[in-house]
Biopython code that builds the backbone (N, CA, C, O; Angstrom):
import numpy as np
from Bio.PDB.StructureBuilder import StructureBuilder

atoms = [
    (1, "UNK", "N", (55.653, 94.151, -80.615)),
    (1, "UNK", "CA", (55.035, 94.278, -79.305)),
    (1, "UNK", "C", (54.364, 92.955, -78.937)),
    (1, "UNK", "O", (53.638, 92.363, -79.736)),
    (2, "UNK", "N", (54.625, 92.509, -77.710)),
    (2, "UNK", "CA", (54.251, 91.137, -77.161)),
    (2, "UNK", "C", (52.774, 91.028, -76.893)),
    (2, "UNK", "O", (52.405, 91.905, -76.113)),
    (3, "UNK", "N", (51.756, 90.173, -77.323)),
    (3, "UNK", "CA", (50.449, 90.104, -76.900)),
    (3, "UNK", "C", (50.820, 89.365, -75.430)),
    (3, "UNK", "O", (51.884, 88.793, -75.189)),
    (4, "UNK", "N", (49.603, 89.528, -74.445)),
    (4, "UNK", "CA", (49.371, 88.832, -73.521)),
    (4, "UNK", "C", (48.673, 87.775, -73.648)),
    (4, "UNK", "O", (47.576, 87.770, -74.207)),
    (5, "UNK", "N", (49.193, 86.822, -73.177)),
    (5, "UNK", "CA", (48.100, 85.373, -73.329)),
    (5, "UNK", "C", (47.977, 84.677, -71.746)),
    (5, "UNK", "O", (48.825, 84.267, -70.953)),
    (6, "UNK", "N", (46.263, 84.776, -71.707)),
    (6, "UNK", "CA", (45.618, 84.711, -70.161)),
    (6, "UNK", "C", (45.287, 83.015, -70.764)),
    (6, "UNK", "O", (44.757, 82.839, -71.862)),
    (7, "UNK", "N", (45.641, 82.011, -69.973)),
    (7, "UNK", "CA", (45.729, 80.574, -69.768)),
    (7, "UNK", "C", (45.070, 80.296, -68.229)),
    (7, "UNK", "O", (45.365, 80.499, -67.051)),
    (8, "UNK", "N", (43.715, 79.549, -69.224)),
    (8, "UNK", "CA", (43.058, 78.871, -67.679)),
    (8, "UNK", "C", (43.610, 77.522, -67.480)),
    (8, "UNK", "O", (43.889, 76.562, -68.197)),
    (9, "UNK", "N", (43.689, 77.987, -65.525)),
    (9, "UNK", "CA", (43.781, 76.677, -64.861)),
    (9, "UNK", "C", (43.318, 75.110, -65.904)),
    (9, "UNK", "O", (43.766, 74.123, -66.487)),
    (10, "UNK", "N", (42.248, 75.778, -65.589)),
    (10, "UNK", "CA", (41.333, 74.516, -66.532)),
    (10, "UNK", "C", (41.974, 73.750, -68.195)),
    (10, "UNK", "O", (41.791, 72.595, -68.578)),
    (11, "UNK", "N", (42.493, 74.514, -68.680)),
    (11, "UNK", "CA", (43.373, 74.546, -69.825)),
    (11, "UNK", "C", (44.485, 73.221, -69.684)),
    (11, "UNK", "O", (44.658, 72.160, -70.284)),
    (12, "UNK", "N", (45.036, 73.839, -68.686)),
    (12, "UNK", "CA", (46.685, 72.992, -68.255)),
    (12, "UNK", "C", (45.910, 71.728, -67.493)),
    (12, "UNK", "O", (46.541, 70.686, -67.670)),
    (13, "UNK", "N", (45.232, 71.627, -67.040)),
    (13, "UNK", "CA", (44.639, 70.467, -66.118)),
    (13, "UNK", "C", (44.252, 69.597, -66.995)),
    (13, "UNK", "O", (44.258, 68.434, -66.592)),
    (14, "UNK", "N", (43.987, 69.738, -67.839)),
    (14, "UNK", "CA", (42.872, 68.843, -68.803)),
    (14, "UNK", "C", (44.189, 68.787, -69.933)),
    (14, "UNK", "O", (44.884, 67.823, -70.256)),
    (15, "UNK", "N", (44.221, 69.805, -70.260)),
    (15, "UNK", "CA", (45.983, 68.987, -71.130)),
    (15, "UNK", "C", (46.499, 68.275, -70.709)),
    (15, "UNK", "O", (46.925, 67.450, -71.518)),
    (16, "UNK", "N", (46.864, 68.018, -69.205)),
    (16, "UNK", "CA", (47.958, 66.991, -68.282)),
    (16, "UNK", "C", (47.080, 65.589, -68.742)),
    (16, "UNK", "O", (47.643, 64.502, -68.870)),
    (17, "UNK", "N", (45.749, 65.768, -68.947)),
    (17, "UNK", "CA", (44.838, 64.795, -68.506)),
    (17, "UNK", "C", (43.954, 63.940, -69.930)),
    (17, "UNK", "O", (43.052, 63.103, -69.952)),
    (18, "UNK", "N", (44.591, 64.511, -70.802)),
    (18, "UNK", "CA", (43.843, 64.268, -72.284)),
    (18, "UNK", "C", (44.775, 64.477, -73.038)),
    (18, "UNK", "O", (44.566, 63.774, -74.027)),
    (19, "UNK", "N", (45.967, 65.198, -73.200)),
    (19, "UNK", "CA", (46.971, 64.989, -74.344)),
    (19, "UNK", "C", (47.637, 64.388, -74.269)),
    (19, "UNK", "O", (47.926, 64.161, -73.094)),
    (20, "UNK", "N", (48.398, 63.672, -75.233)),
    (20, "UNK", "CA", (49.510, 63.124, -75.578)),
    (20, "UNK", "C", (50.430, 63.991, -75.444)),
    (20, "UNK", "O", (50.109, 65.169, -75.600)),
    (21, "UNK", "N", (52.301, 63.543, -75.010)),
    (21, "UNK", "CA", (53.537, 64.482, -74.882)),
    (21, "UNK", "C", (53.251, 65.265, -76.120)),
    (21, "UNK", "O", (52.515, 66.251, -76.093)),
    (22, "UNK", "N", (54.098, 64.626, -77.709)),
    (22, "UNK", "CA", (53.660, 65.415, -78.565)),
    (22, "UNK", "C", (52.430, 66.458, -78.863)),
    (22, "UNK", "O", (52.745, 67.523, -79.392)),
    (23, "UNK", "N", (51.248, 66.257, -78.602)),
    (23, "UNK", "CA", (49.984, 67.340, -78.331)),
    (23, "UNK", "C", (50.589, 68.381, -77.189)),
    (23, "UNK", "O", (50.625, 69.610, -77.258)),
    (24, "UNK", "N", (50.771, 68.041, -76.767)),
    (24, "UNK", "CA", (51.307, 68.684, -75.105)),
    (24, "UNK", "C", (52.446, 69.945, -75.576)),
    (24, "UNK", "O", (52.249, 71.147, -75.397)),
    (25, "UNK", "N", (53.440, 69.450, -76.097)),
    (25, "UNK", "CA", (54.608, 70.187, -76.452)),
    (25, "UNK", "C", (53.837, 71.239, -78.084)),
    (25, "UNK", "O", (54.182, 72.393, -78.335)),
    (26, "UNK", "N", (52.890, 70.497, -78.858)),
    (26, "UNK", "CA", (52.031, 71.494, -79.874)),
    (26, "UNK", "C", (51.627, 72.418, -78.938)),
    (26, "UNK", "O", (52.230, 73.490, -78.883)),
    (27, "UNK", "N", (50.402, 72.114, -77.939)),
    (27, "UNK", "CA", (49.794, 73.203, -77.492)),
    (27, "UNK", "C", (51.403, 74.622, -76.782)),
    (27, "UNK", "O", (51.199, 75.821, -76.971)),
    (28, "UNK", "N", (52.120, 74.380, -76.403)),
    (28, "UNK", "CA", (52.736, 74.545, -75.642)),
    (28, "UNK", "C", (53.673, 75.722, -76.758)),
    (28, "UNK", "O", (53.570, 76.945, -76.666)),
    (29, "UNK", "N", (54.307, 75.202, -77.481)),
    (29, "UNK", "CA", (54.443, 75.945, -78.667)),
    (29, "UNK", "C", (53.656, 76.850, -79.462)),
    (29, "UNK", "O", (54.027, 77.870, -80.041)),
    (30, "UNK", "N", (52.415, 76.278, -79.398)),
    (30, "UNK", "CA", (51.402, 77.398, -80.073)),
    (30, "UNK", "C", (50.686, 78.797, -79.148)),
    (30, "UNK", "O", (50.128, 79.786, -79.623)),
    (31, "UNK", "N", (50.929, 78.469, -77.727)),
    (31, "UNK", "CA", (50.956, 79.475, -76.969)),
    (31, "UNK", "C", (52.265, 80.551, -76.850)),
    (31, "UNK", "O", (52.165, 81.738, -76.537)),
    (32, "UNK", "N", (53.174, 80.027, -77.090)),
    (32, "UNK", "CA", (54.485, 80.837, -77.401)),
    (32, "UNK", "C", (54.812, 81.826, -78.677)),
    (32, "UNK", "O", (55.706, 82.669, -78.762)),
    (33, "UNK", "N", (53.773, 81.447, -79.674)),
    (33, "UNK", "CA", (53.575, 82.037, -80.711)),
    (33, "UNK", "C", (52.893, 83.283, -80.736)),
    (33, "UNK", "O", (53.188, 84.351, -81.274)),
    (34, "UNK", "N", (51.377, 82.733, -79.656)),
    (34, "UNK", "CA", (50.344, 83.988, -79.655)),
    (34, "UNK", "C", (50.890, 84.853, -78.826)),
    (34, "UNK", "O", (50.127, 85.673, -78.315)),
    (35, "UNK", "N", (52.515, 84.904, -78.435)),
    (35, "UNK", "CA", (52.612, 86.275, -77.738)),
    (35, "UNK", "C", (52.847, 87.088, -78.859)),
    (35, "UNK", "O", (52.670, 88.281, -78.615)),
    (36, "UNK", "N", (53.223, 86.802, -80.120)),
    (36, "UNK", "CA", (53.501, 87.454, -80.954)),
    (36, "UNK", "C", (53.120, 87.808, -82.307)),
    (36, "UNK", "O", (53.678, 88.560, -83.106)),
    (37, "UNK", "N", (51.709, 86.893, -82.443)),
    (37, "UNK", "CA", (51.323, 86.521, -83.761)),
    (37, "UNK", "C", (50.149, 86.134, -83.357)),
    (37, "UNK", "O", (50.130, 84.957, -82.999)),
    (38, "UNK", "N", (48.766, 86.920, -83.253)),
    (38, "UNK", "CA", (47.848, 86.137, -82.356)),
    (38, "UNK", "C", (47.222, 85.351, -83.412)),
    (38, "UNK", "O", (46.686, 84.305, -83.045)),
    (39, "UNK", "N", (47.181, 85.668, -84.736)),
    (39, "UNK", "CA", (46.770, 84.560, -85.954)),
    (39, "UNK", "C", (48.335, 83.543, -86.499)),
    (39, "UNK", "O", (49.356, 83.898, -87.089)),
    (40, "UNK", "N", (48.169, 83.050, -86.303)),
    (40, "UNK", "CA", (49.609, 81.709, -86.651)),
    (40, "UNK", "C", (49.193, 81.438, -87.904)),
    (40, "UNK", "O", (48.033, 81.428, -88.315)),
    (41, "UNK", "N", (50.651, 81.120, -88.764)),
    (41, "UNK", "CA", (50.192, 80.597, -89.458)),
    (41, "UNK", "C", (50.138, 78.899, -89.849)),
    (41, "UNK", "O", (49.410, 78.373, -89.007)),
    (42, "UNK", "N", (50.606, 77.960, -90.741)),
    (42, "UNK", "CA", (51.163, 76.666, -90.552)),
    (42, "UNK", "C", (52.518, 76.761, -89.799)),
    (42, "UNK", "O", (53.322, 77.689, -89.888)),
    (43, "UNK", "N", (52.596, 75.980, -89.273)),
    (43, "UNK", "CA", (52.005, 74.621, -89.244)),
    (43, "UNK", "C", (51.020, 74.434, -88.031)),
    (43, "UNK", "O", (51.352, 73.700, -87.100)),
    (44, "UNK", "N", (50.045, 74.964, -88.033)),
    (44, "UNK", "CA", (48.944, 75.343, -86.583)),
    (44, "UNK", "C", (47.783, 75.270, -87.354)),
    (44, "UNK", "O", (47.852, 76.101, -88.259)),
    (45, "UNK", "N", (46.760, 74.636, -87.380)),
    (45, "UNK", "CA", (45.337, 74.818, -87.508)),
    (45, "UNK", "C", (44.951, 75.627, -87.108)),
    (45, "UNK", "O", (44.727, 75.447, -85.911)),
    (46, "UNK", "N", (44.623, 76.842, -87.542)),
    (46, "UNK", "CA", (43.739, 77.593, -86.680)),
    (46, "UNK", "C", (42.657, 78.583, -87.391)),
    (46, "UNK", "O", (43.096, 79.523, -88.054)),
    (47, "UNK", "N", (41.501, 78.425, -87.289)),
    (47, "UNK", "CA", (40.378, 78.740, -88.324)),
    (47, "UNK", "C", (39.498, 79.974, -87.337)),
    (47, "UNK", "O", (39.762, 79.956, -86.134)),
    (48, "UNK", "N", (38.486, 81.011, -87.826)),
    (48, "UNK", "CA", (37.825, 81.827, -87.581)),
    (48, "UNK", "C", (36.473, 80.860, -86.749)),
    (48, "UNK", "O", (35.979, 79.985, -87.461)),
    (49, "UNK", "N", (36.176, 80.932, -86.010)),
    (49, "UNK", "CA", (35.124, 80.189, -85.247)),
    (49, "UNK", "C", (33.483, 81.119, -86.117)),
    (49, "UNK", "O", (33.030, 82.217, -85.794)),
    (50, "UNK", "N", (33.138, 80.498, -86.846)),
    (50, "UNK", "CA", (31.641, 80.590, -87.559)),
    (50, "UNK", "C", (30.991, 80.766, -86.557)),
    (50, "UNK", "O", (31.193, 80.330, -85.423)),
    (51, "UNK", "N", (29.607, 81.875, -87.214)),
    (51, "UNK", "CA", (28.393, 82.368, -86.537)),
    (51, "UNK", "C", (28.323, 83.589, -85.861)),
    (51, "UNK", "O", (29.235, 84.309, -85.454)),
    (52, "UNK", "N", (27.238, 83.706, -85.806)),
    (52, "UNK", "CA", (26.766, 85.115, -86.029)),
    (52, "UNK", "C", (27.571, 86.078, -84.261)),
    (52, "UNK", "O", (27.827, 87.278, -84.168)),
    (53, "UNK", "N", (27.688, 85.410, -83.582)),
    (53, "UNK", "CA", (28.169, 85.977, -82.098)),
    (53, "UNK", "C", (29.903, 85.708, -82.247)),
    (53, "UNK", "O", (30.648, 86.630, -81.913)),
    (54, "UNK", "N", (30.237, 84.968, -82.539)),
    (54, "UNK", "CA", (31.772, 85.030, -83.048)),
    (54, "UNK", "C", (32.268, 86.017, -84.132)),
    (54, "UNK", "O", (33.445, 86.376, -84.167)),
    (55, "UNK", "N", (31.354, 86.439, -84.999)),
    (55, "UNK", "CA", (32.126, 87.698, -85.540)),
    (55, "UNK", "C", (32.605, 89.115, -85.317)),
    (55, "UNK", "O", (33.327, 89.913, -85.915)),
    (56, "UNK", "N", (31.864, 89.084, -84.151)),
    (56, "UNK", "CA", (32.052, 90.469, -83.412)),
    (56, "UNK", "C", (33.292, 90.179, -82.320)),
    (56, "UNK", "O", (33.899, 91.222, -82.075)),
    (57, "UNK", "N", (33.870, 88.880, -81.528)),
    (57, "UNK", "CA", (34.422, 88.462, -81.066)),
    (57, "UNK", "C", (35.887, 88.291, -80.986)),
    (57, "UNK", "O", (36.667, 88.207, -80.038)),
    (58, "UNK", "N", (36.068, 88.257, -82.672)),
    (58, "UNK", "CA", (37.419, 88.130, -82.363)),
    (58, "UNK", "C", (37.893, 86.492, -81.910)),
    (58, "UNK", "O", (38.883, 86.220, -81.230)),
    (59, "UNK", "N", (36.784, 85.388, -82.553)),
    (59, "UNK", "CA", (36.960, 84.188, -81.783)),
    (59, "UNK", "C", (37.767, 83.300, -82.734)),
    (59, "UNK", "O", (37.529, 83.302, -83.941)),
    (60, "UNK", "N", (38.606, 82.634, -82.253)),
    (60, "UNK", "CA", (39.204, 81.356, -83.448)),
    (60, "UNK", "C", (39.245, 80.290, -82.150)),
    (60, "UNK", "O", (39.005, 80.304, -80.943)),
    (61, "UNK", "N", (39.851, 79.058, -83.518)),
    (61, "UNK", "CA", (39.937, 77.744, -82.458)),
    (61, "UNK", "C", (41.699, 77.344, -83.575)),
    (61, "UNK", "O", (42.140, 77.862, -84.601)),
    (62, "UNK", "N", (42.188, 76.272, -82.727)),
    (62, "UNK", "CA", (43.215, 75.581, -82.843)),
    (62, "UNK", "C", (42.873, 74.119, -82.566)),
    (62, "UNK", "O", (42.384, 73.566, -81.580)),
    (63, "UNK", "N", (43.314, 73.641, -83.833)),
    (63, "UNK", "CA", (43.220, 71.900, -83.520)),
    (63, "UNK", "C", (44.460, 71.044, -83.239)),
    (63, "UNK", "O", (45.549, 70.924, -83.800)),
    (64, "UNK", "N", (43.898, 70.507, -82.183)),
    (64, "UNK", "CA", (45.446, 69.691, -81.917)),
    (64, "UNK", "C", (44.736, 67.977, -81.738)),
    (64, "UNK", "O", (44.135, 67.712, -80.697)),
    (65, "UNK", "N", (44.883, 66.930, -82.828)),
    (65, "UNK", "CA", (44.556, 65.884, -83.346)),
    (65, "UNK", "C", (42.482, 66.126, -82.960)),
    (65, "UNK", "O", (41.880, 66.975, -83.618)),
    (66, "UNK", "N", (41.951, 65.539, -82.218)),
    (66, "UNK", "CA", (40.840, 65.315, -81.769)),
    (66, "UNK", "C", (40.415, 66.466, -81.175)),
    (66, "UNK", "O", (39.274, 66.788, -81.507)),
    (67, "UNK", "N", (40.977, 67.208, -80.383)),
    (67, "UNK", "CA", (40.804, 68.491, -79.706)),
    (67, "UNK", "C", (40.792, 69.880, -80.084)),
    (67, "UNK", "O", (41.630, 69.955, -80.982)),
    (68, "UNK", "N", (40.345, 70.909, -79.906)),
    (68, "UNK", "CA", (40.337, 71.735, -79.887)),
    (68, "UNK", "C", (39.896, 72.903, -78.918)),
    (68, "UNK", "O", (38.922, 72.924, -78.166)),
    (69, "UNK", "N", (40.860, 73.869, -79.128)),
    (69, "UNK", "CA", (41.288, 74.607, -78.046)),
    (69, "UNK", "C", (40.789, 76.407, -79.115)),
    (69, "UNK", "O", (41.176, 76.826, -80.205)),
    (70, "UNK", "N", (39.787, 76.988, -78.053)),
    (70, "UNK", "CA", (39.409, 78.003, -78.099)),
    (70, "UNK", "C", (40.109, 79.547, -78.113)),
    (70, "UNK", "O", (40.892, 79.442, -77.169)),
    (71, "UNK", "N", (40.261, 80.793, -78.595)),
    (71, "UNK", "CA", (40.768, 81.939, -78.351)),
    (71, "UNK", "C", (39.884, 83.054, -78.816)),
    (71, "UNK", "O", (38.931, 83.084, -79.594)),
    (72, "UNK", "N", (40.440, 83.878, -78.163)),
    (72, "UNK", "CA", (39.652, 85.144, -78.355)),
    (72, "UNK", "C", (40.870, 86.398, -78.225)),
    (72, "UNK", "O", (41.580, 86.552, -77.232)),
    (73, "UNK", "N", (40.925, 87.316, -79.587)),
    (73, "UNK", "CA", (41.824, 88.439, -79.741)),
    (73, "UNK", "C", (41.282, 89.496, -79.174)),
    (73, "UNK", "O", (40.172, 89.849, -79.572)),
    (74, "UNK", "N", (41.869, 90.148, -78.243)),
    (74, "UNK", "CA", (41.401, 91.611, -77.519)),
    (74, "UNK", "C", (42.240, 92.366, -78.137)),
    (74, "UNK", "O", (43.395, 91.951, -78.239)),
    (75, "UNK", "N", (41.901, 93.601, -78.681)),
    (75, "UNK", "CA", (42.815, 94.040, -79.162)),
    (75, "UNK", "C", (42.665, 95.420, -78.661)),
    (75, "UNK", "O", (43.493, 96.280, -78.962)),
]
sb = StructureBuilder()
sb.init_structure("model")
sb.init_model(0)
sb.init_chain("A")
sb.init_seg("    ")
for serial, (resi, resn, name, xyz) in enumerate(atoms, 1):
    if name == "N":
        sb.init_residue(resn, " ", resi, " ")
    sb.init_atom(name, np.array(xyz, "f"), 0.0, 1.0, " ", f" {name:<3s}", serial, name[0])
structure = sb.get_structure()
């Protein structure tokens, strides 16, 4: 069963505007994943976001070189 993945404006704007092609085509790929796998595994960084309001959340992050890019699992 396919997850939904909600992508802000703000997201794609600032990717056009701060990534590199390669970063660009990572992020891009790693959104194609979370329709189906909302935890990835390698080759994707992607770690449990620490602290006490993120555990109830459902929050992780993804690193793509310098950056990182936020999520949250609704389930």
């Amino acid at each position: 069963m396919p997850f939904q993945v909600v992508v802000d404006r703000n997201v794609i704007r600032n990717a056009r505007k701060y990534l590199k092609e390669s970063q660009r085509k990572k992020l891009s790929e790693f959104l194609r994943t979370l329709q189906y796998n909302p935890f990835p595994k390698p080759p994707f960084d992607v770690k449990p976001v620490k602290g006490t309001k993120s555990r109830h959340t459902n929050t992780y992050r993804f690193r793509i070189g310098d950056y990182r890019i936020f999520y949250t699992v609704y389930w």
